[in-house]
C-alpha positions in Angstrom: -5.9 37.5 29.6 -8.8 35.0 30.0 -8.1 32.1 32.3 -10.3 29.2 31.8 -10.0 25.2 32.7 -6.9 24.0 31.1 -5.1 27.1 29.6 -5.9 30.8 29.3 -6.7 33.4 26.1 -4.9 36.2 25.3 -4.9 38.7 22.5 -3.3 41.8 22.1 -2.7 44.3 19.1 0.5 45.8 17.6 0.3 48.4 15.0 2.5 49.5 12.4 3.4 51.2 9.1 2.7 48.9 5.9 5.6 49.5 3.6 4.5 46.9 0.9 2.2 47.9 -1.9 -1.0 45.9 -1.4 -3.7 47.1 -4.6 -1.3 49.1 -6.2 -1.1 51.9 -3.4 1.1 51.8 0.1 -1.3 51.3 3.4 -0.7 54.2 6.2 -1.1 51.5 9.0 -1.9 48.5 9.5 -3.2 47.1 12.9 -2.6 43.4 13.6 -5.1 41.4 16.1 -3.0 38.3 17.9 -4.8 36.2 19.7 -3.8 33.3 21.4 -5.5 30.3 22.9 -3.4 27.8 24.8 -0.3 27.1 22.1 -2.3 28.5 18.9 -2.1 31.8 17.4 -4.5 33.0 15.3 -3.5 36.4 13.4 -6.1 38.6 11.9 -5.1 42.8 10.5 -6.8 45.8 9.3 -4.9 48.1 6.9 -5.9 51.7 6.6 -5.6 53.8 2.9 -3.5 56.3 3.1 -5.9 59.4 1.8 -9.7 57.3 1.5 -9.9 56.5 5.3 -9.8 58.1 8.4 -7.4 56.3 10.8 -9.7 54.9 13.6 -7.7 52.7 15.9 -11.1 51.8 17.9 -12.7 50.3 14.3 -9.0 49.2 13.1 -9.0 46.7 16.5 -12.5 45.4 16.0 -12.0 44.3 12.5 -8.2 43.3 13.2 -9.8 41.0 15.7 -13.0 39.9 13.7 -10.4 38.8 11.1 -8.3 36.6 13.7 -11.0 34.6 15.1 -13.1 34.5 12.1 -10.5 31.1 12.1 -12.4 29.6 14.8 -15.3 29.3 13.1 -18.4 28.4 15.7 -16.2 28.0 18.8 -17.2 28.9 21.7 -14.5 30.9 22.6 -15.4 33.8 20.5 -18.1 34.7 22.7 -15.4 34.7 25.5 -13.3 36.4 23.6 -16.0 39.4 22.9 -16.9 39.7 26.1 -13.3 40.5 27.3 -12.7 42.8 24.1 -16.1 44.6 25.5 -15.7 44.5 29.1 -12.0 45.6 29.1 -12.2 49.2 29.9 -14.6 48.9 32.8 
């Protein structure tokens, strides 16, 4: 969670099977990027093939989450945003 003045950011990932056809074939997984800024969600998800990919959970978030604030267009919170995504293992 990122606190700044007036509210905070969150995001978080939740990943499950993908049971619908999408392009005429069934997805192994699909990982969904949720990110949150004050009241406002903004949803982005990266599906995996089930025998033309590799499941890569480390790739799967980064796209998942380039997709949800891809929304925000030039805000400046993506940079925030990145940086926590980055910085959150050290």
């Amino acid at each position: 969670m990122i606190r700044f003045k007036g509210g905070k950011i969150s995001f978080r990932y939740k990943e499950r099977p993908f049971d619908e056809p999408r392009y005429g074939v069934r997805s192994a997984r699909v990982i969904e990027a949720i990110v949150s800024i004050g009241e406002t969600f903004y949803v982005g998800e990266a599906c995996c093939h089930p025998y033309l990919d590799n499941f890569c959970k480390e790739f799967g978030r980064k796209l998942a989450l380039t997709r949800a604030i891809a929304q925000l267009d030039r805000h400046p919170y993506r940079t925030t945003i990145w940086k926590a995504y980055h910085g959150r293992n050290e």
